[in-house]
KOLGU-800355 format. One record per residue (C-alpha): residue number from 1; x, y, z. Coordinates in nm, 3 decimals. Example, Ala and Ser with C-alpha at 12.3 -4.5 7.8 and 13.67 -1.06 7.14 Angstrom:
<node seq="1" xx="1.230" yy="-0.450" zz="0.780"/>
<node seq="2" xx="1.367" yy="-0.106" zz="0.714"/>
This chain:
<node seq="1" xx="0.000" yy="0.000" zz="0.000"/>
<node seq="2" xx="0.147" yy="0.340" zz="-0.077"/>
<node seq="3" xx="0.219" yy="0.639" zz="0.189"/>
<node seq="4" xx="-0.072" yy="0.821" zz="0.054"/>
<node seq="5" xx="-0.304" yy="0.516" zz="0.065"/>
<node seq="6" xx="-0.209" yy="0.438" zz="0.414"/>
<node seq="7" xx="-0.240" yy="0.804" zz="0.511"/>
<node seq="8" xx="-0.633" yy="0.775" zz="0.342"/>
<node seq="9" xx="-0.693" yy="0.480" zz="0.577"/>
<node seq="10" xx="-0.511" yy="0.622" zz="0.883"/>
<node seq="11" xx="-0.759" yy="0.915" zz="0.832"/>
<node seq="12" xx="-1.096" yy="0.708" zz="0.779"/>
<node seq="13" xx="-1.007" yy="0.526" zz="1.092"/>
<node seq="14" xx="-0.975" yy="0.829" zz="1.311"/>
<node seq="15" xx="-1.279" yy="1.006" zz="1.151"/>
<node seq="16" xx="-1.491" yy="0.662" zz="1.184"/>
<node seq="17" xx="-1.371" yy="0.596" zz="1.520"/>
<node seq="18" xx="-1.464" yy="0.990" zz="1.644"/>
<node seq="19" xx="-1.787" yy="0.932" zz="1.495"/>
<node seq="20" xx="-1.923" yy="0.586" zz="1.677"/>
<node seq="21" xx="-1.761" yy="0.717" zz="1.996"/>
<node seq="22" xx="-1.997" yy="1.006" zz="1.935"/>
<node seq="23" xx="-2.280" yy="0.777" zz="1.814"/>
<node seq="24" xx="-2.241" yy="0.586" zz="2.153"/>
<node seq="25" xx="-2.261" yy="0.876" zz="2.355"/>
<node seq="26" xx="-2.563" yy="0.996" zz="2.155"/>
<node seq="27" xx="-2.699" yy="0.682" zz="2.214"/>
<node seq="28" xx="-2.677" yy="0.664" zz="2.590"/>
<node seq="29" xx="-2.818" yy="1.011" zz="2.617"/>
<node seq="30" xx="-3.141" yy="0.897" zz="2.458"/>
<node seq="31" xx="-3.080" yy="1.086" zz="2.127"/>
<node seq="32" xx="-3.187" yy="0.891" zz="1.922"/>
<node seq="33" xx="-3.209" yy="1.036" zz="1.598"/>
<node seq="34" xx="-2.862" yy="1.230" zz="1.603"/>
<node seq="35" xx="-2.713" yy="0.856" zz="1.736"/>
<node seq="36" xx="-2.847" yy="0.667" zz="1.441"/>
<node seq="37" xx="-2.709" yy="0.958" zz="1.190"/>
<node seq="38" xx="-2.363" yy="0.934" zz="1.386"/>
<node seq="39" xx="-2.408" yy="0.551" zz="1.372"/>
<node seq="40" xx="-2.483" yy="0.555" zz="1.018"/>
<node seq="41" xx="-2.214" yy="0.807" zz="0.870"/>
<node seq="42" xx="-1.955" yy="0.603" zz="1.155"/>
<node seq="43" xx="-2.049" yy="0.236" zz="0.968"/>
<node seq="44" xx="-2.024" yy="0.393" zz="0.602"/>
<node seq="45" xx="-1.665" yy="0.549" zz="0.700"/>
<node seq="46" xx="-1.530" yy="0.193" zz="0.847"/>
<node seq="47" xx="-1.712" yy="-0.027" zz="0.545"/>
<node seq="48" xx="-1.420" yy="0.215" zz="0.359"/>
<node seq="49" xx="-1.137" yy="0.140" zz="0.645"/>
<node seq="50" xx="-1.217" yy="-0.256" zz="0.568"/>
<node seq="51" xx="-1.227" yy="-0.249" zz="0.184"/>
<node seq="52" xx="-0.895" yy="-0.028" zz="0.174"/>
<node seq="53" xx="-0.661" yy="-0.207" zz="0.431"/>
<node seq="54" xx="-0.470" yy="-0.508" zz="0.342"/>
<node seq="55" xx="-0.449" yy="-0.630" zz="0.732"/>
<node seq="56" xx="-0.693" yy="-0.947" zz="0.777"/>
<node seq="57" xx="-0.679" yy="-0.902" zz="1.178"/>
<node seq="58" xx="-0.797" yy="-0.535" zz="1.127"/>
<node seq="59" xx="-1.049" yy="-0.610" zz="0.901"/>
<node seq="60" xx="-1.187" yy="-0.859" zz="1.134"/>
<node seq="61" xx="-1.209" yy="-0.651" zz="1.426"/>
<node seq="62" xx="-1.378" yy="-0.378" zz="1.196"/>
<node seq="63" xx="-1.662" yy="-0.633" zz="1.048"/>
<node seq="64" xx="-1.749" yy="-0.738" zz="1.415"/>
<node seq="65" xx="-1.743" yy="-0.369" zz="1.508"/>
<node seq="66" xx="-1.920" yy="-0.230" zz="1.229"/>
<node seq="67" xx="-2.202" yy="-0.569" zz="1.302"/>
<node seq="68" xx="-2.245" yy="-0.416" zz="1.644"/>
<node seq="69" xx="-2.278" yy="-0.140" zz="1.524"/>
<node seq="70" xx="-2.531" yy="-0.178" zz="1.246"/>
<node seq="71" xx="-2.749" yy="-0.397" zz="1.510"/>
<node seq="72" xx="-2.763" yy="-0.124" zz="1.779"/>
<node seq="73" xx="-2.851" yy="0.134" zz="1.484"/>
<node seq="74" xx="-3.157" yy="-0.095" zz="1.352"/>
<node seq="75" xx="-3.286" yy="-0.099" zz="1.724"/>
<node seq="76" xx="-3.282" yy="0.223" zz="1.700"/>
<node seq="77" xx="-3.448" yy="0.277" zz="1.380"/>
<node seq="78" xx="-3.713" yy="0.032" zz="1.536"/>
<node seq="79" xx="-3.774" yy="0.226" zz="1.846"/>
<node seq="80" xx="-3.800" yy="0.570" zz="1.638"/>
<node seq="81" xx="-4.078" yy="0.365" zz="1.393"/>
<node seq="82" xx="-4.214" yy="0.228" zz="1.672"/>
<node seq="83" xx="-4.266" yy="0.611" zz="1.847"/>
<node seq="84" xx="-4.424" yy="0.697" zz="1.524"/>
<node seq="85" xx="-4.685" yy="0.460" zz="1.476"/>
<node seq="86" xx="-4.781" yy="0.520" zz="1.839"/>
<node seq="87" xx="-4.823" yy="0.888" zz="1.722"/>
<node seq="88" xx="-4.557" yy="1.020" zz="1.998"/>
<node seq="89" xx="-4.317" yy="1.098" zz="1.756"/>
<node seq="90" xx="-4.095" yy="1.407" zz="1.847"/>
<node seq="91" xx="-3.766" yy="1.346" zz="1.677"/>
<node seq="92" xx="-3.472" yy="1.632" zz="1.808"/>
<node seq="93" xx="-3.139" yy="1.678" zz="1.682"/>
<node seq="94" xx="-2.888" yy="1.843" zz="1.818"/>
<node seq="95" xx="-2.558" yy="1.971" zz="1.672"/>
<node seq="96" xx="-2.338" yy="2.066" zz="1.872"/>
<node seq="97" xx="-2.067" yy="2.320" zz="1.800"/>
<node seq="98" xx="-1.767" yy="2.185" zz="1.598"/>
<node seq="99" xx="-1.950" yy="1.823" zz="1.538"/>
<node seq="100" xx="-1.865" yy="1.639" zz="1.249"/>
<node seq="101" xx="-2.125" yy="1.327" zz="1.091"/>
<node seq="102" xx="-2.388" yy="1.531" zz="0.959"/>
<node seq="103" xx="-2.464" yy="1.576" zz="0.582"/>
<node seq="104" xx="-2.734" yy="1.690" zz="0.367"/>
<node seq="105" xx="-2.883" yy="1.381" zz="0.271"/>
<node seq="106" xx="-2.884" yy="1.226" zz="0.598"/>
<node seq="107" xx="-3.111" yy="1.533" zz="0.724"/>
<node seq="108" xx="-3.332" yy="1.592" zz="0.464"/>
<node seq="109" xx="-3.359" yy="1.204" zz="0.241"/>
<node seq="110" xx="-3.636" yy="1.106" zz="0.446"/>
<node seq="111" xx="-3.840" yy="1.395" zz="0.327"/>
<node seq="112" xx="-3.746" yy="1.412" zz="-0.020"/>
<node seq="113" xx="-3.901" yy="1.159" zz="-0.215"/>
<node seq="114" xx="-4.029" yy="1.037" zz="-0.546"/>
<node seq="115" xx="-4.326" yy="1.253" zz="-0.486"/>
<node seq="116" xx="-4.153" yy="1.541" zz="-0.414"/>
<node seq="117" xx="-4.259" yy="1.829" zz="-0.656"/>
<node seq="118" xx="-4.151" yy="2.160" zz="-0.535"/>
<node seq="119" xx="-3.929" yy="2.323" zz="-0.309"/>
<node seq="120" xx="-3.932" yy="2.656" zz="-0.179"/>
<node seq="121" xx="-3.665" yy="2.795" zz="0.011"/>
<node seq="122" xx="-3.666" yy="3.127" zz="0.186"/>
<node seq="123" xx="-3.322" yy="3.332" zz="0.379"/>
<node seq="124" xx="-3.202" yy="3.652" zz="0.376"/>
<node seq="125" xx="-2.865" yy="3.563" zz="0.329"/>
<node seq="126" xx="-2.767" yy="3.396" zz="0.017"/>
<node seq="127" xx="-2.541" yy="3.685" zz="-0.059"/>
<node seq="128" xx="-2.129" yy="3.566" zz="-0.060"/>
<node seq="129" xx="-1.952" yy="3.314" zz="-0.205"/>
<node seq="130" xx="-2.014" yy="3.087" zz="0.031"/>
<node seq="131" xx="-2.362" yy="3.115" zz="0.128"/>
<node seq="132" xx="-2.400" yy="3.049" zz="-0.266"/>
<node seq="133" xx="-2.203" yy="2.741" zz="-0.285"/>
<node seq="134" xx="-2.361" yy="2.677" zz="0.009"/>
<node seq="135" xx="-2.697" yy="2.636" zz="-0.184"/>
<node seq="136" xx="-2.588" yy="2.537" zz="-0.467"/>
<node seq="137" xx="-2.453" yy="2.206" zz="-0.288"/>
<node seq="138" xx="-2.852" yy="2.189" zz="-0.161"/>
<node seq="139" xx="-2.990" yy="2.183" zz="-0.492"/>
<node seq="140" xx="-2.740" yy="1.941" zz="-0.581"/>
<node seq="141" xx="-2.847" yy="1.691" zz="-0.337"/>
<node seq="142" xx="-3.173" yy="1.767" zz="-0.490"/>
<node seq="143" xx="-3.061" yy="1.655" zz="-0.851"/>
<node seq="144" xx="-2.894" yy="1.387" zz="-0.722"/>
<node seq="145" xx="-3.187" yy="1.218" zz="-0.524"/>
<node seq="146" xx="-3.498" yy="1.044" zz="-0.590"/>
<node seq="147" xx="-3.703" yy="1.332" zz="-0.553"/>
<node seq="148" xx="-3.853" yy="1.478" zz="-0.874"/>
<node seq="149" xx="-3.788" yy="1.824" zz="-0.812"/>
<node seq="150" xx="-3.893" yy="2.041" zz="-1.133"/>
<node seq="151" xx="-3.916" yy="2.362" zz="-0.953"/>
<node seq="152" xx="-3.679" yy="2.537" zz="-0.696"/>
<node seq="153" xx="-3.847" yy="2.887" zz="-0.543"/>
<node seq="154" xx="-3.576" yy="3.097" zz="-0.365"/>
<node seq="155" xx="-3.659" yy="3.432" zz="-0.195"/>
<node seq="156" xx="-3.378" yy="3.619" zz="-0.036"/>
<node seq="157" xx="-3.277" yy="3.963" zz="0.014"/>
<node seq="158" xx="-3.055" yy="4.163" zz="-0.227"/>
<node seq="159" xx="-2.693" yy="4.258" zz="-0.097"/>
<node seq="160" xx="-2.711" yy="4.622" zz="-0.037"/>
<node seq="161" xx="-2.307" yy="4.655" zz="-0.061"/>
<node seq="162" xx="-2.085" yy="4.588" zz="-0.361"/>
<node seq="163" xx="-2.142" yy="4.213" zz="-0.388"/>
<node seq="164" xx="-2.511" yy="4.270" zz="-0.544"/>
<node seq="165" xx="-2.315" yy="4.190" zz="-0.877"/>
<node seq="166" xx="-2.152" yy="3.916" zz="-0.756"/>
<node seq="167" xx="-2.496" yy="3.787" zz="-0.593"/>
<node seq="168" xx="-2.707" yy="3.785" zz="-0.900"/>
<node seq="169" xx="-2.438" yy="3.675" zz="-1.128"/>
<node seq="170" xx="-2.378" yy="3.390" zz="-0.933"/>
<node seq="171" xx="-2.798" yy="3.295" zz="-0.873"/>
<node seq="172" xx="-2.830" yy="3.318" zz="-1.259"/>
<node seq="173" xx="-2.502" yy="3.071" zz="-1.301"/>
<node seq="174" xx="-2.705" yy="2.841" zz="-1.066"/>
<node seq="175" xx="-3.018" yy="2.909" zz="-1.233"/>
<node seq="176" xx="-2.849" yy="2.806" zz="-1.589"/>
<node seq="177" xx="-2.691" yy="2.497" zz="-1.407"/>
<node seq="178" xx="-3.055" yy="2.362" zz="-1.293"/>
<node seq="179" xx="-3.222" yy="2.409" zz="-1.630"/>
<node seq="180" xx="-2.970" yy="2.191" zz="-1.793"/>
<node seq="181" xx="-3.095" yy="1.877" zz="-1.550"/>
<node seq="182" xx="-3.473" yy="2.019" zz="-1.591"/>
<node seq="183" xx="-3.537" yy="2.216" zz="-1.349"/>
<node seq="184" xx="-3.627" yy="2.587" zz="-1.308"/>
<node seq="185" xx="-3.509" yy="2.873" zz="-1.045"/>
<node seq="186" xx="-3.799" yy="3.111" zz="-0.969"/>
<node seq="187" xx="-3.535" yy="3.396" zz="-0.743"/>
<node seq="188" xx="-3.748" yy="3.669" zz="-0.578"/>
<node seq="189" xx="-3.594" yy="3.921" zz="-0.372"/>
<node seq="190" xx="-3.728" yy="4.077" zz="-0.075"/>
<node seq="191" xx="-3.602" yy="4.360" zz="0.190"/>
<node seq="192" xx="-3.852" yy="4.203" zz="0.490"/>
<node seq="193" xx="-3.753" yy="3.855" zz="0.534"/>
<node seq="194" xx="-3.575" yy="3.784" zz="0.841"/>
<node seq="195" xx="-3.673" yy="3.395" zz="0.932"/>
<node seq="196" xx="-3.527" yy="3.097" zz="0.746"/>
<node seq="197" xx="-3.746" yy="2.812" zz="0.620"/>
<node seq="198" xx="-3.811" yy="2.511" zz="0.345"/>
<node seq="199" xx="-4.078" yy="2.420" zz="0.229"/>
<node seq="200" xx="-4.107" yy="2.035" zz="0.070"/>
<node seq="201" xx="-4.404" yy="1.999" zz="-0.159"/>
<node seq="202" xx="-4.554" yy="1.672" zz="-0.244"/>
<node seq="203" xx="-4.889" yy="1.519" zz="-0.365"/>
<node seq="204" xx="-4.935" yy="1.434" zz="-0.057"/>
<node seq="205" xx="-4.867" yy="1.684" zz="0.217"/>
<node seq="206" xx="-4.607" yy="1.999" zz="0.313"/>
<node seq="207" xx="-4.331" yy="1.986" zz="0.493"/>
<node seq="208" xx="-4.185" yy="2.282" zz="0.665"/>
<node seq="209" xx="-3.879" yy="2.318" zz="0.815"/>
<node seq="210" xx="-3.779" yy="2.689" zz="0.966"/>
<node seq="211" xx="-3.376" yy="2.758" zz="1.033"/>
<node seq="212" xx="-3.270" yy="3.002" zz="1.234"/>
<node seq="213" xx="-2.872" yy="2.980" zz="1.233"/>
<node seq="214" xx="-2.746" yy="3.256" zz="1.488"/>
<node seq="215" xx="-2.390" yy="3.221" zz="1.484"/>
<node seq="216" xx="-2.289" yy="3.283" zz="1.120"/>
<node seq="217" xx="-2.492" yy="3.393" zz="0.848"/>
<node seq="218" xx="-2.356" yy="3.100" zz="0.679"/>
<node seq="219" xx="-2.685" yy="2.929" zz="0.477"/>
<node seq="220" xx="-2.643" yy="2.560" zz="0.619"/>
<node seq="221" xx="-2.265" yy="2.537" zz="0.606"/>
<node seq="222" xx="-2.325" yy="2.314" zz="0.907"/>
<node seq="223" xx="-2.450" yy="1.999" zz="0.684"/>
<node seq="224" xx="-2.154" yy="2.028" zz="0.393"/>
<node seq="225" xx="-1.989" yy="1.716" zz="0.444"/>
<node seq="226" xx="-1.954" yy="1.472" zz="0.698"/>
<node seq="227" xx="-1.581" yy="1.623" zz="0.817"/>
<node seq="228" xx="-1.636" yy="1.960" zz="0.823"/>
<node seq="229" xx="-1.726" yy="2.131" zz="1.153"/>
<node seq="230" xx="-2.059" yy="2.206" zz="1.255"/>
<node seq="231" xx="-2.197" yy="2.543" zz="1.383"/>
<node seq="232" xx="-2.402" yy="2.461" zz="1.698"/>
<node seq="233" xx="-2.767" yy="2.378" zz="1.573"/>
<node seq="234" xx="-3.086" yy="2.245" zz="1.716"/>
<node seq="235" xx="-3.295" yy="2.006" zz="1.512"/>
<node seq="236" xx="-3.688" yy="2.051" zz="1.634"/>
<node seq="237" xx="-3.901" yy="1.762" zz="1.391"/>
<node seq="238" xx="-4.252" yy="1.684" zz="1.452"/>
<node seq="239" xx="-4.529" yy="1.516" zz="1.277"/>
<node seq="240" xx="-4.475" yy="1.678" zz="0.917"/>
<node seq="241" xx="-4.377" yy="2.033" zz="1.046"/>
<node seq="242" xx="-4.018" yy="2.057" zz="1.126"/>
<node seq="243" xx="-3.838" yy="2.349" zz="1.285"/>
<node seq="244" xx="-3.447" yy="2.413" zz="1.262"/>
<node seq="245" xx="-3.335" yy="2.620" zz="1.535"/>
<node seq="246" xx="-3.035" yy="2.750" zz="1.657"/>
C-alpha cells in the first residue's frame, strides 16, 4: 500500500472511530435520531477502512465492530418507527458546536421523495460566495436524489453593498446549471424577510422546516460534508412540520 493510501486509511479510521464514539454517547443520552445519523455516517466510514486495508486481523475486528454497530442502529431505527406509529413521535437533533457526521442527505432524504414536486426555500442571506455554494450544494443533493424536483423557489434579500453583482451573477449561473438537469429557479428578492425556512411539496402533504442559524450567516454550512465542523444547531421535527433552530 502506498504512503498516501495508508495516510487515506489512517484518516478514515480516526474520523470513523470519532464518529461511533460520538454515536455511543448519543446513544446513551437517549438521542436517538442524532445517534443513528452518527451511527450511520460512523459504519459507512469503516465499510471504507475494511475495503482499503490489506491487514486481515484489522479487518476482522472492523466487520465485528461495524455488526455491532449496524445492530444497535436498527434498534434504534425500530424504536424511532415504533414512536411513530404510536403517534408520539418528536424526533430532536442536536448539533453541537464543531460536530462532524452530519450531511445533507442524511437530514433531509427522508423527506425528499419520489413525490416530491416543489421546493421553496426562503433566507435573507444567500449573498457571498459561500452562502451560494452553500446552496448550490442543496440543490445538488436535490438533482442527485430520488425526488422529482422540477421547480426550486428561492426568496432572499438583495446585498445592499458591492457584492449585489456578484450575488445575481452567481444565482443566474445556478439558475443556468438547474435548467440543464430540468429544473427551473424562480429567485425573488425581498427587503422584509428575516426567518429561514423550506418548504417540501408533495402530492401528498407539506413539509416545513424553519432555520434560524445565529452564529454565522452562513446558509447551512453546518451539513456540507460529513468532516467539516458544525456550527451549533438544534434540530426541532414533529409530525410533518419541522423546525431548525439555533
Amino acid at each position: 500500500m502506498s504512503r498516501a493510501g495508508g495516510d487515506g486509511i489512517a484518516a478514515l479510521e480516526r474520523a470513523g472511530a470519532e464518529t461511533v464514539k460520538r454515536a455511543v454517547e448519543l446513544d446513551l443520552a437517549s438521542r436517538f435520531q442524532e445517534s443513528l445519523v452518527c451511527y450511520q455516517e460512523g459504519i459507512d466510514l469503516l465499510l471504507q477502512v475494511v475495503k482499503g486495508t490489506k491487514d486481515e486481523a484489522k479487518k476482522q475486528r472492523y466487520r465485528q465492530k461495524i455488526s455491532e454497530y449496524m445492530t444497535r442502529a436498527e434498534d434504534i431505527k425500530k424504536h424511532i418507527e415504533k414512536e411513530k406509529q404510536d403517534g408520539k413521535y418528536h424526533k430532536q437533533i442536536r448539533i453541537e458546536e464543531n460536530a462532524t457526521g452530519f450531511g445533507y442527505e442524511k437530514l433531509f432524504q427522508e423527506y425528499l421523495t419520489e413525490i416530491v414536486s416543489e421546493v421553496w426555500v426562503e433566507d435573507p442571506y444567500i449573498r457571498s460566495i459561500h452562502q451560494l455554494y452553500n446552496f448550490l450544494r442543496f440543490c445538488e443533493m436535490l438533482v442527485k436524489g430520488p425526488c422529482k424536483v422540477r421547480t426550486i423557489h428561492l426568496l432572499t434579500s438583495y446585498d445592499e453593498g458591492s457584492g449585489r453583482n456578484q450575488q445575481t451573477s452567481g444565482l443566474e449561473e445556478i439558475k443556468q446549471s438547474l435548467r440543464n438537469h430540468g429544473i427551473t429557479l424562480n429567485v425573488a428578492f425581498s427587503s422584509s424577510i428575516h426567518d429561514r425556512e423550506i418548504r417540501v411539496v408533495s402530492a401528498l402533504d407539506t413539509v416545513t422546516l424553519t432555520c434560524d442559524l445565529v452564529m454565522k450567516q452562513q446558509w447551512m454550512s453546518f451539513i456540507l460534508n460529513i468532516q467539516r465542523k458544525c456550527d451549533q444547531l438544534l434540530l426541532l421535527l414533529m409530525s410533518i412540520f419541522i423546525s431548525i433552530e439555533m
